[in-house]
N, C-alpha and C positions, 0 to 999 in steps of 0.2 A: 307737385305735392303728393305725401300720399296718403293716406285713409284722416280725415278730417275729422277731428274729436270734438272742435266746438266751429259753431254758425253764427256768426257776427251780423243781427239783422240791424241795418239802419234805413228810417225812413225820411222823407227830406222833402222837404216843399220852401222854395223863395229862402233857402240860407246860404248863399251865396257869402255871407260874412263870415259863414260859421263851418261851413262844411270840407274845408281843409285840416281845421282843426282838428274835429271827428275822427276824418280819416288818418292822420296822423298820430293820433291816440290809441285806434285800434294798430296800426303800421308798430306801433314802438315798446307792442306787448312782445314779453321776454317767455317763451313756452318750450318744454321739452316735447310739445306735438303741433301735429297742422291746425291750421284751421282757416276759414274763406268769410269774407265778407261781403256780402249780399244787400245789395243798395237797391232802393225804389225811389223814384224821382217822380214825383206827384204829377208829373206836368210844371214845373215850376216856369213864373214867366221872368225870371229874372237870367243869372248864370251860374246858377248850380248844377245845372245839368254838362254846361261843358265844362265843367271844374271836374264835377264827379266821373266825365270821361276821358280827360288828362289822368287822371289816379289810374284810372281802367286801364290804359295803355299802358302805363310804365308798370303796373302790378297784374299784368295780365292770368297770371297763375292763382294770384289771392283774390282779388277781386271782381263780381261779376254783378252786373248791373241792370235794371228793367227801366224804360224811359217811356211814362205815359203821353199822351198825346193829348187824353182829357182826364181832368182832377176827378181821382177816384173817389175822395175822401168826402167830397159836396155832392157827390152820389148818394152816398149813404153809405157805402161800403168800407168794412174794415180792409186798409190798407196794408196793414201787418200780415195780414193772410198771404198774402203775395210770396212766401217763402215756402209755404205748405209743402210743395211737390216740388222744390230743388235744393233747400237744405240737404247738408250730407252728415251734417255733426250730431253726435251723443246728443250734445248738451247744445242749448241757444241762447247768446247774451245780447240784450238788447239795447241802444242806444238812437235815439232821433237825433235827425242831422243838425240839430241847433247846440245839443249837450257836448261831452267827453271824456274823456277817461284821462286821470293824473298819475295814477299808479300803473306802473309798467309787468307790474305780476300781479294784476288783476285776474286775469283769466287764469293763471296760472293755482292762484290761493282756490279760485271758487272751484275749478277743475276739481284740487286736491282733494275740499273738501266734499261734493258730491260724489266723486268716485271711491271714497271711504266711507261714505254715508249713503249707501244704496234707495233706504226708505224714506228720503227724501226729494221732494219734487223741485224745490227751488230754493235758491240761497241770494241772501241780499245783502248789500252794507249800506254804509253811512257816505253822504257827498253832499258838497258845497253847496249853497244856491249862488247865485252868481249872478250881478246886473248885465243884460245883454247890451247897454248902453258904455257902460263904466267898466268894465271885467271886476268889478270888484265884489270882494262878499259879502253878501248883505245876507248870509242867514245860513243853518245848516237842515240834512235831513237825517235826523238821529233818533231811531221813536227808543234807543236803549242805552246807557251805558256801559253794557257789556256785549259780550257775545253770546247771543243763546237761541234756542227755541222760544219762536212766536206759535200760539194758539190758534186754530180755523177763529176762534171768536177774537180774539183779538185783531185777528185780520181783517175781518167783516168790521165790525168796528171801529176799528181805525182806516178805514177806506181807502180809497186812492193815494192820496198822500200822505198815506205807513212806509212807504218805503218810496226813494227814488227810482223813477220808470228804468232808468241807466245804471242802474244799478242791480237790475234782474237778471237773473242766469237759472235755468231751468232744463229738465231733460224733454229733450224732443219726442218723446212717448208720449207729452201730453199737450201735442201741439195740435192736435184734432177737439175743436172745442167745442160743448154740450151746448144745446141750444140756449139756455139762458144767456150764455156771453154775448149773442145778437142783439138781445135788446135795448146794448145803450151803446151809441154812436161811439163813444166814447173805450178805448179799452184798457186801459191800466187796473182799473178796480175788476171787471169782470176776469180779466185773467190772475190778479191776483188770487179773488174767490176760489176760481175752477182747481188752478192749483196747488189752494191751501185745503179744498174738500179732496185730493187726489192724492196729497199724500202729506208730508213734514214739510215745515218753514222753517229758514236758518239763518239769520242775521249775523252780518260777522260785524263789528262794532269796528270800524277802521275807514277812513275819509278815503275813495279810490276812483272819485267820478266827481264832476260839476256839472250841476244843474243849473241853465240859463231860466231868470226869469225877467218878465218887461219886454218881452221881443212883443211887438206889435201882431206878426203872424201867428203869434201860439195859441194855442186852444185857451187857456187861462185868460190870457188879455181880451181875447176877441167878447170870451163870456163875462166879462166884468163890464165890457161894454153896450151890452144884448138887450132888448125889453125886459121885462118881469117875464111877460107870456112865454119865451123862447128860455127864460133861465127856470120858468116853471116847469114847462115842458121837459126840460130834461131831469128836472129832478123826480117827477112821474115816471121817465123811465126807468132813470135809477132804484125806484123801489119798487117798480114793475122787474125788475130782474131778480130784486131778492126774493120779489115772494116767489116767481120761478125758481130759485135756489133752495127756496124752503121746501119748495115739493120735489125737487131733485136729487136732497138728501132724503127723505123722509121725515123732515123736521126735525132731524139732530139738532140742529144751531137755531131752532126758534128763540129763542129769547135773548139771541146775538143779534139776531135780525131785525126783531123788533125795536132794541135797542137804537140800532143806526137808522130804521126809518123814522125811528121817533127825532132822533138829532138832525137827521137831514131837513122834516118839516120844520122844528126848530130855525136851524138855520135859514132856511126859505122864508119864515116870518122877519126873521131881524132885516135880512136885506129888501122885502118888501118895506120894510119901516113899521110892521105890524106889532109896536112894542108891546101893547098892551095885551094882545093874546099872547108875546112871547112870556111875560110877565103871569099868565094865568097856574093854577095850581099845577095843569097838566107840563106845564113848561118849567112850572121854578127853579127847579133843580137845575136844569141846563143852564139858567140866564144866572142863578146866584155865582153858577162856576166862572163866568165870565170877572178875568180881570177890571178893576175901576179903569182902566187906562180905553180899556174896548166897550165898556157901558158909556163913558162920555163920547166915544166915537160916534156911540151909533145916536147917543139922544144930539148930538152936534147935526147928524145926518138928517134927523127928522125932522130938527127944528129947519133947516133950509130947505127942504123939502116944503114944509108947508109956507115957506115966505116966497118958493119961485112961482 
């Protein structure tokens, strides 16, 4: 290979169903330059690890791989960090070993467009949601109908699931992250944050990745299944990180900020079953925006709720 232009991080725990896929997705990108794929394998206790070391062997030049022995991630530790000090690319595209990529100039479009658009820190599009059960689609990740610049507030704002995690491409100048992205286990919104306060955001409106959802291992499923206290707990950090972000800037984006922790408690109310304070003046606005399809959901929820 020679001088590597983009860093293909994938990270991968128990997708043994999935993670040929993956690798095959990134394998079938069509590029006028290098670039290396950089696997972390959590410790998995299934066979992703010797899947992902069959790849290794036959792609020895593209691909290079870390194999834990104990799970970093129920450490506490962001696992994504693990490319820090061996990426070689410009630019770094992100995808977990459960997702993939459907477009073959993937890399190729976001390439084009951050190395024509210098004052930009990261570019995102549009991808499938995808049952991990059915392969079918049951939903898209589209926060736009077109192609444009997204705003630091609109990204705060629209949190975590503004954009698809696999569908991020970023320049690796801002892979050294400011302490506020520590505080939530969690890392898609924290790095979105950092580098939408770092520099421009750039959605290119076009389907080029599928996102699995329903995998029983994902972060998603695992938290819909959690106590209150443990889905409380996380949402205390998550607004423990913005107000670190609000002192980070200097309170450029307070009134973005406040915004989303006001939605965040919000939502933390409905899923406790808390309607009647989600319903109070400080909330109405949020609950009247709510579809009748998700108000009877949630009054459906409370009524069983109080008959179990």
């Amino acid at each position: 290979m020679g001088n590597v232009l983009v860093s293909i991080i994938c990270v991968a725990y128990n997708h043994e169903k999935y993670i040929a896929e993956a690798l095959d997705s990134f394998l079938m990108q069509k590029t006028d330059f290098d670039y290396e794929i950089l696997l972390h394998d959590d410790a998995s206790t299934d066979d992703t690890a010797s899947i992902i070391k069959e790849y290794e062997e036959k792609y020895p030049d593209r691909i290079k791989a870390i194999y834990q022995k104990e799970n970093q991630y129920s450490k506490g530790i962001h696992v994504f960090d693990f490319y820090l000090d061996i990426a070689q690319g410009k630019y770094i595209a992100i995808c977990e070993g459960d997702d993939f990529w459907i477009d073959p100039d993937k890399l190729q479009k976001q390439t084009d467009f951050m190395e024509n658009h210098p004052d930009y820190s990261v570019c995102a599009h549009g991808a499938y949601k995808i049952n991990a059960n059915t392969s079918k689609k049951v939903g898209e990740v589209r926060p736009s109908q077109e192609s444009r610049r997204f705003t630091t507030e609109e990204v705060i704002i629209g949190g975590g699931g503004l954009f698809a995690m696999n569908s991020i491409f970023y320049a690796r100048k801002f892979a050294v992250r400011p302490d506020f992205y520590y505080e939530c286990l969690i890392g898609d919104f924290p790095l979105l944050v950092h580098l939408a306060v770092s520099g421009k955001v750039y959605y290119i409106d076009a389907f080029m990745s599928a996102y699995r959802v329903g995998d029983a291992n994902s972060w998603t499923e695992k938290m819909t299944k959690s106590s209150m206290d443990k889905i409380t707990h996380h949402f205390d950090r998550v607004e423990h990180m913005l107000i670190k972000v609000d002192e980070h800037t200097n309170k450029i984006y307070t009134e973005a900020i406040h915004k989303k922790i006001k939605k965040n408690r919000f939502d933390l109310l409905i899923l406790a079953g808390n309607i009647e304070e989600a319903k109070s003046d400080e909330y109405i606005e949020h609950f009247q925006s709510l579809s009748v399809l998700k108000r009877f959901k949630i009054y459906i929820k409370k009524y069983l709720l109080t008959k179990s």
